[in-house]
N, C-alpha and C positions, 0 to 999 in steps of 0.2 A: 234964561232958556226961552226961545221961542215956540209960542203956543203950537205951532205943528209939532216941534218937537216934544211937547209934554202931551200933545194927545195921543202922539204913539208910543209913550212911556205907560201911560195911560190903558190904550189895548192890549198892550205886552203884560202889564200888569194883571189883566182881565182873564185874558186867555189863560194865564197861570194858574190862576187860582180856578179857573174853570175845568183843566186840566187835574187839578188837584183835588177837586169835590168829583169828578168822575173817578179817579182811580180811589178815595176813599169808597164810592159807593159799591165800587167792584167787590171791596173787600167786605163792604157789608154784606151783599148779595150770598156774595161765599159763606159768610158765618149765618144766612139765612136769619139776618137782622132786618126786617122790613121795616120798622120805625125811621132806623138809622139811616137806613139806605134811600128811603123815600127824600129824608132830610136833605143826604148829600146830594143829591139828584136834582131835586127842586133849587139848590143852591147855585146849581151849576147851570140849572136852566133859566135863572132868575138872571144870573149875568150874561148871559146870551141873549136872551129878549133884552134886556137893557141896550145891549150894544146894538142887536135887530133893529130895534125901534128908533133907536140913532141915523143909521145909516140909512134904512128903508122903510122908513116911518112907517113902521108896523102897526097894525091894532091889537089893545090887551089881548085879545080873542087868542093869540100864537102863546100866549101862556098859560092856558088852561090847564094842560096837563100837568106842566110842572106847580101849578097852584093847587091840584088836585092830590095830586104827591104830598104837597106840605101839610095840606090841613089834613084829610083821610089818613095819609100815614103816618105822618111826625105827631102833627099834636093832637090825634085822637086815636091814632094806633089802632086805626079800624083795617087794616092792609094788611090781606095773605102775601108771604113773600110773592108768591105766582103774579098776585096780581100787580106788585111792583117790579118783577122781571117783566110784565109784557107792555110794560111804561117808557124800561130802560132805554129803548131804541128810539122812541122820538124827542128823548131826553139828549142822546148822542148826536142823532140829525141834528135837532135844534143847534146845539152847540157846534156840530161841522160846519154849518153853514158859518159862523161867526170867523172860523178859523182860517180860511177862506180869502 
């Protein structure tokens, strides 16, 4: 296989599963899981910056929120759902722009 071709096996890959930790996070949102949802979230924006920073050599700086997501919500469960709903939408941006 040539490398063009496994690199967009590669993005196709990315976006799925980025796809997939967005619509997990929805559903945490809805059961008012903020731990959870923080997690999915961060996951989905962790592969987005990865690919950001590929293509338009981003600085870490563009993934603060979703890094603020992981540790605050996930692995300290210091996060009111509220304050993880008003996360969700630069978690989404970040990610559209990749999809793009």
């Amino acid at each position: 296989m040539r490398a063009k071709d496994e690199r967009r096996l590669e993005l196709l890959s990315r976006k799925l599963a980025e796809a997939g930790k967005l619509a997990e996070a929805g559903k945490c949102v809805a059961r008012e899981d903020a731990v959870q949802a923080s997690e999915k979230l961060y996951k989905a924006a962790e592969e987005a910056v990865k690919e950001l920073a590929f293509r338009f050599e981003l600085s870490k700086s563009k993934e603060a929120q979703a890094w603020f997501l992981h540790v605050e919500g996930f692995h300290e469960a210091r996060l009111e759902i509220e304050e993880v709903k008003e996360r969700v939408g630069s978690v989404r941006e970040l990610v559209s722009v990749v999809e793009k």
